[in-house]
C-alpha positions as CSV (number, residue, x, y, z in Angstrom):
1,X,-80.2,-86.3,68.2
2,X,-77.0,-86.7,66.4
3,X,-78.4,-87.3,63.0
4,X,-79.9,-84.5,63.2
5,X,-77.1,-82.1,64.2
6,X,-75.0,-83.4,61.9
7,X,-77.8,-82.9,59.0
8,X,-78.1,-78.9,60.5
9,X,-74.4,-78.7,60.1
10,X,-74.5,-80.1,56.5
11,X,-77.3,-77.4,56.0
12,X,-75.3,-74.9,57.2
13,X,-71.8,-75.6,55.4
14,X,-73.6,-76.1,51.7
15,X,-75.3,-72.4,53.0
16,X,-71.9,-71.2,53.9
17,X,-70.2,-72.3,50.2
18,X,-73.4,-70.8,48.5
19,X,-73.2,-67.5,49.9
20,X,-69.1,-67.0,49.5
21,X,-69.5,-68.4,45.6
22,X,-72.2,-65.5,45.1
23,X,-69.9,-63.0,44.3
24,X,-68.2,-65.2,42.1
25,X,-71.0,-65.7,40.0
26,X,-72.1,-62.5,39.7
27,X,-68.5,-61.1,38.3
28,X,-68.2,-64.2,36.0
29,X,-71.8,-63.0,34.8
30,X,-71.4,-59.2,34.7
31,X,-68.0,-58.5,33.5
32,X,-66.9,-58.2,30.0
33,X,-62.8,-59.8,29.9
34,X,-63.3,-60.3,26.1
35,X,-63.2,-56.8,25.6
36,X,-59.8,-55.7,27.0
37,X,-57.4,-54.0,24.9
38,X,-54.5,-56.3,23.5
39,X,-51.7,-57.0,21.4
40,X,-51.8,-59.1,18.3
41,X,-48.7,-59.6,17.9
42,X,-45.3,-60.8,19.3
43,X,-45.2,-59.7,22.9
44,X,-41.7,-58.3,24.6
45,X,-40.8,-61.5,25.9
46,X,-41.4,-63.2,22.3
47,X,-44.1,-65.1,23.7
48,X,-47.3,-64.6,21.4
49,X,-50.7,-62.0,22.6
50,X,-54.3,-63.0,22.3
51,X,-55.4,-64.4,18.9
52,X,-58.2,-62.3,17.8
53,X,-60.4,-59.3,19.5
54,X,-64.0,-60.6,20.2
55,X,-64.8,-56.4,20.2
């Protein structure tokens, strides 16, 4: 009996991680961050932009 609660409650938790990581994946897959607008050159603080545009 205990075996096998503890095996529904595995079940259950890997369920639980699966269905809160599905948003995740689906902005990781859908969105387009290579593509935002930025500077090339020094920034205001000094500190150096993003390399090169992949757009």
């Amino acid at each position: 009996m205990r075996s096998r609660l503890f095996v529904a409650m595995l079940v259950a938790g890997g369920l639980l991680v699966v269905a809160g990581n599905t948003q995740l994946f689906h902005a990781a897959f859908t969105s387009k961050p290579q593509c935002v607008d930025h500077l090339k050159a020094k920034g205001p603080t000094g500190t150096y932009q993003a390399a090169k545009s992949a757009c």
